[in-house]
MARBA-3410 file (N, C-alpha, C, O; in Angstrom, 1 decimal):
156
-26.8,-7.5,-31.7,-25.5,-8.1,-31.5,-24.5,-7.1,-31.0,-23.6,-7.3,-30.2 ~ -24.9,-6.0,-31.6,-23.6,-4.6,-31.0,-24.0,-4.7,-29.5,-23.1,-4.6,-28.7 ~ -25.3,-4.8,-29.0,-25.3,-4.4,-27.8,-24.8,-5.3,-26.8,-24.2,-5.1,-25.8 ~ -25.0,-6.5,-27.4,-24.5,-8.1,-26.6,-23.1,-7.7,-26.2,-22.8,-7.6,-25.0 ~ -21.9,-7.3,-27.4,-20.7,-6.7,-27.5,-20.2,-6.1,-26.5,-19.1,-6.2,-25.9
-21.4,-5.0,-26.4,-21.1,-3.5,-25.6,-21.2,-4.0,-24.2,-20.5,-3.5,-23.3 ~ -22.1,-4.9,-24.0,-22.2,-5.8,-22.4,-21.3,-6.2,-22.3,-20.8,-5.8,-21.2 ~ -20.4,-7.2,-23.0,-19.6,-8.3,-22.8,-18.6,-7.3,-22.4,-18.0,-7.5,-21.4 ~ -18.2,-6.2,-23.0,-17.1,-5.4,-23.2,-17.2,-5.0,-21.7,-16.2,-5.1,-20.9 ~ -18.2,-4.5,-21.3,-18.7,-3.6,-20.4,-18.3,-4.2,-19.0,-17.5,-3.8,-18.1
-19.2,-5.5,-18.9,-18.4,-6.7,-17.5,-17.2,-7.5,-17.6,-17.1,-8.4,-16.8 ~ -16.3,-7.2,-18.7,-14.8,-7.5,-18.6,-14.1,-6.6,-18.2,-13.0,-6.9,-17.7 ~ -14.4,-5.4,-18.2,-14.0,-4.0,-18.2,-13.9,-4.1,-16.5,-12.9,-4.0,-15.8 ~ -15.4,-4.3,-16.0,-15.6,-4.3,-14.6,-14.8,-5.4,-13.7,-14.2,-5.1,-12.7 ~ -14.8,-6.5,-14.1,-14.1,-8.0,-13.8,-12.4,-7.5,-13.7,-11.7,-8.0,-12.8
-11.7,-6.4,-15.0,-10.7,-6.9,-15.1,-10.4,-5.5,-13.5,-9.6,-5.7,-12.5 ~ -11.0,-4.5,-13.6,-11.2,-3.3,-12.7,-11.0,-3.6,-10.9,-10.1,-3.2,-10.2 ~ -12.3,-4.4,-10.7,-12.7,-4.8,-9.5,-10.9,-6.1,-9.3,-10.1,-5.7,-8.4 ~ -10.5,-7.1,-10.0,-9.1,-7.5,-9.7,-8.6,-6.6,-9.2,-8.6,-6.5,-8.0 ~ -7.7,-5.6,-10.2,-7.3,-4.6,-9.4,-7.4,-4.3,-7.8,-6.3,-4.2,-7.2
-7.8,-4.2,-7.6,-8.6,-3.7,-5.9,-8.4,-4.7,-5.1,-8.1,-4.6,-4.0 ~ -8.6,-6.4,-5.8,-8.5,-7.5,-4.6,-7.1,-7.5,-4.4,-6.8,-8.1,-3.4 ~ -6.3,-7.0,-5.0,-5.0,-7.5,-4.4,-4.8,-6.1,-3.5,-3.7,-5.6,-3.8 ~ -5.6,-5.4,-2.4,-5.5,-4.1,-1.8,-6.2,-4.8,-0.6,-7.1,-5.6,-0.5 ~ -5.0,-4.0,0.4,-6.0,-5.1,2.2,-5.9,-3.1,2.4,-5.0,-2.3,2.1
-7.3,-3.0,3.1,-7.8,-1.9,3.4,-7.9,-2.0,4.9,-8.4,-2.9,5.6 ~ -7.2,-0.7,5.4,-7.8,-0.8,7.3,-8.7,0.4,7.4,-8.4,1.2,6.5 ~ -9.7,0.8,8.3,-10.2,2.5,8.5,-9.3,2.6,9.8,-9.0,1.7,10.6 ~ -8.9,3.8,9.8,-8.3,4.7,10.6,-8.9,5.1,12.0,-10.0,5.5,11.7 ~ -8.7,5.2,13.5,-9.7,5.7,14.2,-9.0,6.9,14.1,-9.4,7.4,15.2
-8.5,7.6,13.7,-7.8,9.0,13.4,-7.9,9.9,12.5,-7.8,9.4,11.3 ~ -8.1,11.3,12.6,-7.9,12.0,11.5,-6.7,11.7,10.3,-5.9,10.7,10.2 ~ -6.8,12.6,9.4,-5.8,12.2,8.4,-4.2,12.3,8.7,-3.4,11.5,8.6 ~ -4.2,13.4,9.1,-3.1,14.1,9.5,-2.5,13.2,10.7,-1.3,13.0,10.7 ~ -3.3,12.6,11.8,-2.7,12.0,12.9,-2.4,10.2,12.3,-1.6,9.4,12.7
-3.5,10.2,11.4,-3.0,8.9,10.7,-1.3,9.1,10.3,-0.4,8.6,10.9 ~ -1.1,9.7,9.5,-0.1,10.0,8.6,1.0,9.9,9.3,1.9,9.2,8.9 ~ 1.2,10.7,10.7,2.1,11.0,11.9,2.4,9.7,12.8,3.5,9.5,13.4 ~ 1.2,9.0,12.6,1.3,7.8,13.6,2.1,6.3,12.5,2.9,5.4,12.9 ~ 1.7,6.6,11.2,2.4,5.4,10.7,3.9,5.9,10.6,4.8,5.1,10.8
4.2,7.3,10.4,5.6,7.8,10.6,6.2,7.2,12.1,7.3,6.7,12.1 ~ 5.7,7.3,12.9,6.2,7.2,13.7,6.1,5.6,14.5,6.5,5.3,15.6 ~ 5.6,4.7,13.7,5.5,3.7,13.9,6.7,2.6,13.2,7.2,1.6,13.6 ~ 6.8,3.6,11.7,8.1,3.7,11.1,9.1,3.4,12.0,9.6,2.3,12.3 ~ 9.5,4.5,12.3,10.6,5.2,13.1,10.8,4.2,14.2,11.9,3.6,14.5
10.1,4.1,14.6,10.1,3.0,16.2,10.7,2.0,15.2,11.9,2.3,15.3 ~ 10.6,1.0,14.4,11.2,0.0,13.7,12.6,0.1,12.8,13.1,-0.9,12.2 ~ 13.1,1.2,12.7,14.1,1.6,12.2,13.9,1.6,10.8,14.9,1.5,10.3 ~ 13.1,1.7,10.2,12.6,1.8,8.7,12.5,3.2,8.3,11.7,4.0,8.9 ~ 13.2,3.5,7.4,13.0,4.8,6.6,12.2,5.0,5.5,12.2,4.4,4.5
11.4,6.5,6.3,10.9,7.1,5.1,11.3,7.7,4.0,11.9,8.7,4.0 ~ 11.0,7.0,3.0,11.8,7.9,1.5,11.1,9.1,1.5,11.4,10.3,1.7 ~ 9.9,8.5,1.3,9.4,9.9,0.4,7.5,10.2,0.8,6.9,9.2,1.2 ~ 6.9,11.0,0.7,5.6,11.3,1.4,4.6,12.2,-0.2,4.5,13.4,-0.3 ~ 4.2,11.3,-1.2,3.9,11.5,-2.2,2.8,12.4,-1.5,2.3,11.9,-0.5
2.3,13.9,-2.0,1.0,14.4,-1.2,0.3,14.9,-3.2,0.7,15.8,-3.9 ~ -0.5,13.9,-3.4,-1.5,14.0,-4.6,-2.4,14.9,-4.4,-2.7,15.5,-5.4 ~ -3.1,15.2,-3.3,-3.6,16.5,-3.5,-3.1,17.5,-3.4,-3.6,18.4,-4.0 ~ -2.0,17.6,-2.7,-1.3,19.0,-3.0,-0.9,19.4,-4.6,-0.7,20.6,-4.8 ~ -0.7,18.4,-5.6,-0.2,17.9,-6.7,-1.3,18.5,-7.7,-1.2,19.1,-8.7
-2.6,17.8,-6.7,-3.8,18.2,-7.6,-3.9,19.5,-7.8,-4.4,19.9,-8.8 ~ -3.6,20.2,-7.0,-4.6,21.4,-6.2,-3.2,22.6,-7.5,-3.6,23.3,-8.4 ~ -1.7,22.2,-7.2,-0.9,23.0,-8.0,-1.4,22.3,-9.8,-0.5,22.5,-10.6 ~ -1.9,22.0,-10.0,-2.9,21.6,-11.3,-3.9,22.1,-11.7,-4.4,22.0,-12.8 ~ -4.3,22.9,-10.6,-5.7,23.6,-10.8,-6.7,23.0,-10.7,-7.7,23.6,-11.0
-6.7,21.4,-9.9,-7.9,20.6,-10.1,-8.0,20.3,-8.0,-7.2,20.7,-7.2 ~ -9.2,19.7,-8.0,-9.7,19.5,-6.3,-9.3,18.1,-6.4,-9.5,17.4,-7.4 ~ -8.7,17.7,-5.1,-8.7,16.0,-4.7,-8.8,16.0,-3.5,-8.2,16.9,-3.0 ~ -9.5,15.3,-2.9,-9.6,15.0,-1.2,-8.3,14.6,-0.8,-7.6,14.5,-1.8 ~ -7.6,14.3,0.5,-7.0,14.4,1.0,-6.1,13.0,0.6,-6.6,12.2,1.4
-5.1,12.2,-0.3,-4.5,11.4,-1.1,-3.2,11.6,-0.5,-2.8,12.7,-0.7 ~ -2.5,10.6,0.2,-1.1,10.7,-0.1,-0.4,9.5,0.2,-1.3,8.7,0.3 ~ 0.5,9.0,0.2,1.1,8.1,-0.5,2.6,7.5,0.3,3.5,7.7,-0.5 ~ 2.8,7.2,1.2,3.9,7.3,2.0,4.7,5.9,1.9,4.3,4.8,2.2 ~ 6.3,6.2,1.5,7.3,5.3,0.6,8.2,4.9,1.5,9.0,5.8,1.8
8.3,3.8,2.2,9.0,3.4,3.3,10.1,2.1,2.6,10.0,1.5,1.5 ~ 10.9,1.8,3.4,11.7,0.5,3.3,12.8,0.5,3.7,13.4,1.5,4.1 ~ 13.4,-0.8,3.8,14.8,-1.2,4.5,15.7,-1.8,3.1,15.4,-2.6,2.3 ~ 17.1,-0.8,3.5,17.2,-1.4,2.0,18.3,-3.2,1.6,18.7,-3.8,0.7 ~ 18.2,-3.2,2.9,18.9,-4.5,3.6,17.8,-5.8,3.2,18.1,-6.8,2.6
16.5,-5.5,3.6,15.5,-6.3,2.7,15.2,-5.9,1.2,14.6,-6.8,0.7 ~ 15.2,-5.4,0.8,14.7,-4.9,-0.6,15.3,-5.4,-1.2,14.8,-6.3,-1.9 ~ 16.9,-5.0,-1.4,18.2,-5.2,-2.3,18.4,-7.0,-2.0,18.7,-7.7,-3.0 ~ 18.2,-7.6,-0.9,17.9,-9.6,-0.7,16.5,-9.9,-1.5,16.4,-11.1,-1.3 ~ 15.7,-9.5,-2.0,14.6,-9.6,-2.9,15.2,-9.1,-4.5,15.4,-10.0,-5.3
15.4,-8.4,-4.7,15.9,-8.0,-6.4,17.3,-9.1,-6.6,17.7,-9.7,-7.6 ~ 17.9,-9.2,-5.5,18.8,-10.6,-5.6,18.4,-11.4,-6.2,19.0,-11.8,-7.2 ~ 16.8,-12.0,-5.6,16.0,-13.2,-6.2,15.5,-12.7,-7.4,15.7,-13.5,-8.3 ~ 14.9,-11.5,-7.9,14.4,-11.1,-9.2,14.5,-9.9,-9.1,13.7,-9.2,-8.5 ~ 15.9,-9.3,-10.1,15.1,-7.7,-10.3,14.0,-7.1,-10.4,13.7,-6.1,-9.8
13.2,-8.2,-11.5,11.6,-7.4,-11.3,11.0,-7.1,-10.2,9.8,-6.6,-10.4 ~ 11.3,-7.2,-8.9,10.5,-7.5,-8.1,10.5,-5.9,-7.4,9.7,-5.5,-6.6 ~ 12.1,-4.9,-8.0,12.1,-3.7,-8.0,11.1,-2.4,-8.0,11.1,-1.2,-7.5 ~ 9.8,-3.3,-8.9,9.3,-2.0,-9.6,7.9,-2.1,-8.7,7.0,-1.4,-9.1 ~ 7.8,-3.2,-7.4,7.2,-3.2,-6.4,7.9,-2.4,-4.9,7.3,-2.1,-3.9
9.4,-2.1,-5.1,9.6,-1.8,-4.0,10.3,-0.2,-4.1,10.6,0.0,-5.3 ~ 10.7,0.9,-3.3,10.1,0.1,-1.4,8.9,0.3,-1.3,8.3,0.8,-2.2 ~ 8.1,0.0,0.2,7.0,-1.0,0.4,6.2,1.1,0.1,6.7,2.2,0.2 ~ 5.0,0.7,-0.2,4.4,2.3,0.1,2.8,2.3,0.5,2.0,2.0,-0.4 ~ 2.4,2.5,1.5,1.0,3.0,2.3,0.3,4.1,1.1,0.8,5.1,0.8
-1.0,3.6,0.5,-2.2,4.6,0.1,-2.7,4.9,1.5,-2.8,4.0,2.3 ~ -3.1,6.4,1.8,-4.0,7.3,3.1,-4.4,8.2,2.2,-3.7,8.8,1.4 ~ -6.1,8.2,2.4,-7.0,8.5,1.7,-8.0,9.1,2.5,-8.1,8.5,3.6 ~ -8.7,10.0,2.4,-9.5,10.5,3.3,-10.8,10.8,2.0,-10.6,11.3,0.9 ~ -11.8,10.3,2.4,-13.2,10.3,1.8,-14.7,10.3,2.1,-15.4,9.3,2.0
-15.2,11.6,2.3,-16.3,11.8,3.5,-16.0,11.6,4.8,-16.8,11.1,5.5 ~ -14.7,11.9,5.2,-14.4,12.7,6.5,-13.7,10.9,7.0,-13.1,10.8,8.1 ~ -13.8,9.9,6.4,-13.3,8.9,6.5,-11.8,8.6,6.3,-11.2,9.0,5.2 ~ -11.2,7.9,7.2,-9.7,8.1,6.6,-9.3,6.6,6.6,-9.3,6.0,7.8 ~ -9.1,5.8,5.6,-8.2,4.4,5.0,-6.9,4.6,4.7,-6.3,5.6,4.4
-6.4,3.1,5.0,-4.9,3.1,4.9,-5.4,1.5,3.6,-6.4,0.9,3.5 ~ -4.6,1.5,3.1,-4.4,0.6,1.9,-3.1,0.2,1.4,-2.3,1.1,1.6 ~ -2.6,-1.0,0.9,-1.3,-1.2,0.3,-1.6,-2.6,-0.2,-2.6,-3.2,0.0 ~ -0.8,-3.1,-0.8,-0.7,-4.2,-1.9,0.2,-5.5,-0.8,1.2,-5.3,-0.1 ~ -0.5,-6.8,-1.0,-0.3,-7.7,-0.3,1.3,-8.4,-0.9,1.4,-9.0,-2.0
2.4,-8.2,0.1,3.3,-8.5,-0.6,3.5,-10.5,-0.8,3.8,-11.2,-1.8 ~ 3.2,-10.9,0.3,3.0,-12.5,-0.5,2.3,-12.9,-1.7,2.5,-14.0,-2.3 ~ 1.8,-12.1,-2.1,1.3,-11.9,-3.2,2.3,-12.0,-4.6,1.7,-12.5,-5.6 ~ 3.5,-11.6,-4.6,4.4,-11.4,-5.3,5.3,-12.7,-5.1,6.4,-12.8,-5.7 ~ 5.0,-13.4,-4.5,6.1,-14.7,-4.6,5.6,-15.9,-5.7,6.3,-16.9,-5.9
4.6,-15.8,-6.4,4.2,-16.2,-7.3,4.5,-14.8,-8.5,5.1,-14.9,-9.6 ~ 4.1,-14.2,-8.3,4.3,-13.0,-9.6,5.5,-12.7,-9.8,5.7,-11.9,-10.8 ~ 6.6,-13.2,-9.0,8.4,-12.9,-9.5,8.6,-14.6,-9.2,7.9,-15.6,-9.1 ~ 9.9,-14.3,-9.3,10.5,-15.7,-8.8,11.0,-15.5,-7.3,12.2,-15.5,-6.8 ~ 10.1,-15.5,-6.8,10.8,-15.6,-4.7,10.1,-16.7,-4.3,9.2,-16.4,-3.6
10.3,-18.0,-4.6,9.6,-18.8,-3.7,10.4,-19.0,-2.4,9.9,-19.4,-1.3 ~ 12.2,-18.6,-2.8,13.2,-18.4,-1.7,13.1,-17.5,-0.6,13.9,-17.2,0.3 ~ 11.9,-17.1,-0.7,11.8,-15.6,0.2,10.6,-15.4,0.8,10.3,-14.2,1.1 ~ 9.6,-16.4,0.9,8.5,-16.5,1.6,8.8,-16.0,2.7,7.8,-15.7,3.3 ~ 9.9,-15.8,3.4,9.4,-15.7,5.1,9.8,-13.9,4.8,9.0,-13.3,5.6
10.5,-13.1,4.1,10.6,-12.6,4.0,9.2,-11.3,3.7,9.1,-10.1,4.2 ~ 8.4,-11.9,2.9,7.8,-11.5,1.9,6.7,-11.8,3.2,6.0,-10.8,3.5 ~ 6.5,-13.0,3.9,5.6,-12.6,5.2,5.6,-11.8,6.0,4.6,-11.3,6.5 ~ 7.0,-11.5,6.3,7.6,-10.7,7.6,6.7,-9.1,7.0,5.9,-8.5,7.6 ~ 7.4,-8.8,5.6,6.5,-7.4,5.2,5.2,-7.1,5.4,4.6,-6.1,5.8
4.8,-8.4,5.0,3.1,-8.6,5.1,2.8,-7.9,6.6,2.5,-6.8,7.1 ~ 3.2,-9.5,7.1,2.8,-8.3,8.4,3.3,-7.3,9.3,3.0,-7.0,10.5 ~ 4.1,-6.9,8.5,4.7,-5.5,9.4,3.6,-4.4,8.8,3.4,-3.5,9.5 ~ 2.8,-4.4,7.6,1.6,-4.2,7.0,0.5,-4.2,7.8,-0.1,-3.2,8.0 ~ 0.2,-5.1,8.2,-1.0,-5.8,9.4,-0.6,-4.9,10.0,-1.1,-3.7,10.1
0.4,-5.4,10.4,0.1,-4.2,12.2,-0.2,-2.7,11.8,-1.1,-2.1,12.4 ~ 0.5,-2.2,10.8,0.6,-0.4,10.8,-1.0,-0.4,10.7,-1.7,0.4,11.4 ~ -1.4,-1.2,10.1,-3.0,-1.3,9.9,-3.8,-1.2,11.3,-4.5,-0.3,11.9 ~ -3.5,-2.6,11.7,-4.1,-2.2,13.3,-3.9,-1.1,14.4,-4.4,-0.7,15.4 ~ -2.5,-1.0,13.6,-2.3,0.5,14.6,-3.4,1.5,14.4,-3.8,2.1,15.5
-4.0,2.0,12.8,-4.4,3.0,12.7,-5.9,2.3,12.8,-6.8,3.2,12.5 ~ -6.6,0.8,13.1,-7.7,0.9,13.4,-7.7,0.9,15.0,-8.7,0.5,15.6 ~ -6.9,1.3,15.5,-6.7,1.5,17.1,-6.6,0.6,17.9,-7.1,0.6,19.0 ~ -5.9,-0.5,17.3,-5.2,-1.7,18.1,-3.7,-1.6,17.9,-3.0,-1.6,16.9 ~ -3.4,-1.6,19.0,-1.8,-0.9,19.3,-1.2,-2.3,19.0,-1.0,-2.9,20.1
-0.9,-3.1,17.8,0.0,-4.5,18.3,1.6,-4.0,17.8,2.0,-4.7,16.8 ~ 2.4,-3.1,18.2,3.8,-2.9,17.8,4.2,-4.2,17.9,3.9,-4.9,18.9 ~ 5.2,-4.7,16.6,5.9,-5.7,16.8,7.1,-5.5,15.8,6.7,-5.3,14.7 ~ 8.3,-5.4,16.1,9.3,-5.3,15.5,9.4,-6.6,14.8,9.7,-7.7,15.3 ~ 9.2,-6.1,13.4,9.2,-6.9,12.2,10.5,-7.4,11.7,11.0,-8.5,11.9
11.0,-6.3,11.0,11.6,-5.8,9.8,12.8,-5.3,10.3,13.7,-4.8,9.5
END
């Protein structure tokens, strides 16, 4: 019976794990890390969206004393949209501004980020669907940018 337990324990564990992850749209990069990194900056920039902040976790790691592959974390947004979202629900704060996972893993480099339509059920924005799309896909694109389909479209 302990062991039945230790199973049941073991593929809830995995079930509740693997969720996690489905709410993540993943693109591969046709670019190094570094030119990844430069190109979503600058794809930024062309849209008038500012970069806050450029979280670098392996650098983080490495002043820790520990090894991480190449992890960083890049914190963008408009605060003209943001601040018309916490309108609809403060909580919806502790999702924003919007932020790109770039990850590099066996010489492989992914872009990753959390599907914001996603959140119009998980707060109260049903008033802000078009909004909460518009992010989405200004998401899409940086993605296709970095799988080497150039679709610039001024979103946001």
């Amino acid at each position: 019976m302990k062991i039945f337990h230790t199973f049941l324990l073991g593929l809830m564990l995995t079930s509740i794990a693997s969720n996690g992850q489905s709410n993540l749209k993943s693109y591969q990069s046709q670019y190094g890390f570094d030119e990844t990194i430069q190109l979503i900056k600058s794809s930024l920039d062309e849209r008038d969206i500012e970069v806050m902040q450029v979280i670098d976790h392996d650098d983080n790691a490495e002043g820790a004393g520990m090894e991480l592959e190449k992890t960083k974390v890049i914190v963008f947004g408009n605060p003209q949209v943001g601040t018309k979202l916490m309108q609809a629900d403060p909580d919806i704060a502790i999702e924003l501004p919007l932020r790109l996972l770039i990850i590099e893993r066996n010489g492989n480099v992914t872009v990753k980020y959390t599907d914001p339509t996603l959140w119009k059920e998980k707060y109260n924005l049903e008033d802000q669907v078009e909004t909460l799309e518009n992010m989405t896909e200004l998401l899409n694109n940086i993605g296709r940018i970095v799988e080497g389909g150039d679709k610039r479209t001024s979103i946001l």
